[in-house]
C-alpha positions as CSV (number, residue, x, y, z in Angstrom):
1,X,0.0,0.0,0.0
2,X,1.1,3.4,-1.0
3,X,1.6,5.7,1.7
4,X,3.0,8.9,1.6
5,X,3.4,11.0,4.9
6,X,1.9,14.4,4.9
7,X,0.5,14.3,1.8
8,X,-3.0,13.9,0.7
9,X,-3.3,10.3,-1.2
10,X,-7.3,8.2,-1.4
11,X,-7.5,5.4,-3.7
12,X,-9.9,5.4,-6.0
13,X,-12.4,3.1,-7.3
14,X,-10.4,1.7,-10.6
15,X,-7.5,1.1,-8.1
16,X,-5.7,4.9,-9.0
17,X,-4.3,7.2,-6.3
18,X,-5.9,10.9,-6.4
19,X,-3.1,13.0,-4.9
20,X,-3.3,17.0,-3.7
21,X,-1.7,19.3,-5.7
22,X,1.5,19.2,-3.4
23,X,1.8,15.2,-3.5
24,X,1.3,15.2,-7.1
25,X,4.0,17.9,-7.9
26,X,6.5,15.8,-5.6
27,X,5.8,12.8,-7.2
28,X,6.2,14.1,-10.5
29,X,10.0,15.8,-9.8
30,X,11.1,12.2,-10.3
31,X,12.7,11.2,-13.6
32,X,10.8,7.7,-14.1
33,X,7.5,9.1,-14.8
34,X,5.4,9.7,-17.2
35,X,3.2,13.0,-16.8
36,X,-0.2,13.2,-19.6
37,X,-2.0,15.9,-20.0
38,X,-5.8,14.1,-21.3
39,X,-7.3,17.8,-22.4
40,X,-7.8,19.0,-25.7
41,X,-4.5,20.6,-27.5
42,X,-6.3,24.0,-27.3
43,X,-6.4,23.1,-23.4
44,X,-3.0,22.1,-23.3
45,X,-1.2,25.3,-25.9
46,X,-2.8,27.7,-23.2
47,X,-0.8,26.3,-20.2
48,X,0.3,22.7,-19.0
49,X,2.2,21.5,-16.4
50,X,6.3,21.1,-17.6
51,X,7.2,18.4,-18.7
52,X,3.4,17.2,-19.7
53,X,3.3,15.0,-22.8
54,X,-0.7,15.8,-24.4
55,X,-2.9,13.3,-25.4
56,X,-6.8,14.1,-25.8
57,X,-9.1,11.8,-23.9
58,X,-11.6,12.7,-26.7
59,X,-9.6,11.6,-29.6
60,X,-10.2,8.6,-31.7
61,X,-6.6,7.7,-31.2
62,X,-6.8,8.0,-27.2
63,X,-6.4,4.2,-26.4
64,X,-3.9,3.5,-29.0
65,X,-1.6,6.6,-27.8
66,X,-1.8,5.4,-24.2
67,X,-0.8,1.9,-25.3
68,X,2.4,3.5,-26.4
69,X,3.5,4.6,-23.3
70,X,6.1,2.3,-21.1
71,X,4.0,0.3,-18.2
72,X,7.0,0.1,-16.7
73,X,7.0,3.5,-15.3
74,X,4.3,5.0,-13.2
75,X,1.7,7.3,-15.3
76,X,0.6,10.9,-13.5
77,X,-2.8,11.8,-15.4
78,X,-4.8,15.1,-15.1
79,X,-7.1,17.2,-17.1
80,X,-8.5,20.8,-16.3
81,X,-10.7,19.5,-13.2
82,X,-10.5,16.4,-12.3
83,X,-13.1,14.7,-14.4
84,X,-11.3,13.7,-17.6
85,X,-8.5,12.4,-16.0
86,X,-11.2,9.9,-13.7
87,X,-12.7,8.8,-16.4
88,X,-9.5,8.1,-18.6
89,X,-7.9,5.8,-15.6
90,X,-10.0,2.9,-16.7
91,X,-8.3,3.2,-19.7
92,X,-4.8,3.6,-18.2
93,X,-5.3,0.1,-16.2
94,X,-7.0,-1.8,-19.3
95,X,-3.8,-1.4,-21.3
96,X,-1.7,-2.6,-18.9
97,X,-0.7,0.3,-16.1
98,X,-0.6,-0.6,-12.5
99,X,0.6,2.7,-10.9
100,X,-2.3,5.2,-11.8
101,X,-1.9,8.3,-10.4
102,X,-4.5,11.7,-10.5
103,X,-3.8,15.4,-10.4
104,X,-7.1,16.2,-7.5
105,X,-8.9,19.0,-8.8
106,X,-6.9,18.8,-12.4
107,X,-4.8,21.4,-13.6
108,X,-7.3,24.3,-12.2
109,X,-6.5,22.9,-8.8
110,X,-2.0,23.0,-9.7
111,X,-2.8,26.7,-10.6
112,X,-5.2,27.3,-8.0
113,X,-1.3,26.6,-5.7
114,X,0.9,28.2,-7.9
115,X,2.8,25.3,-8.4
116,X,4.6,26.3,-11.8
């Protein structure tokens, strides 16, 4: 079981780990990660969290993009609220990820803490 002192961190229902803002950006300083950014590219060219590699959970291409990505490494997913990226970690886990984890409050929430 995950546990990370002093940060927020509830499992959710598809077996992902919705983190605070804080715990997210912590997690994410890490070099073995992978960070998605499921909003539109519009979304995306008008601010994303560095580093963020953009795939659109409303494309056609959505599941065959994520099945690209290295299971090997843990995924960090978020959209602009938190909704999006919730939906979308069904799809994380059917292609294969086991470390699933969820920006709280999506990427209103980061800028809501100044986290850039």
């Amino acid at each position: 079981m995950l546990q990370l002192v002093g940060f927020s961190c509830s499992p959710s229902k598809d077996s992902s780990f919705v983190l605070n803002p804080g715990a997210f950006k912590a997690k994410i300083e890490n070099d073995n990660v992978q960070l998605i950014d499921v909003r539109t590219s519009e979304e995306y060219n008008k601010g994303h969290i560095k580093g963020a590699k953009n795939i659109d959970y409303f494309s056609d291409s959505f599941g065959v993009s994520i099945g690209l990505l290295d299971k090997k490494y843990p995924i960090f997913i978020y959209c602009k609220s938190g909704k999006r990226s919730s939906r979308s970690a069904a799809s994380f886990k059917a292609v294969g990820f086991d470390s699933i984890y969820q920006l709280k409050g999506g990427y209103l929430n980061w800028k809501d803490h100044n986290l850039d």
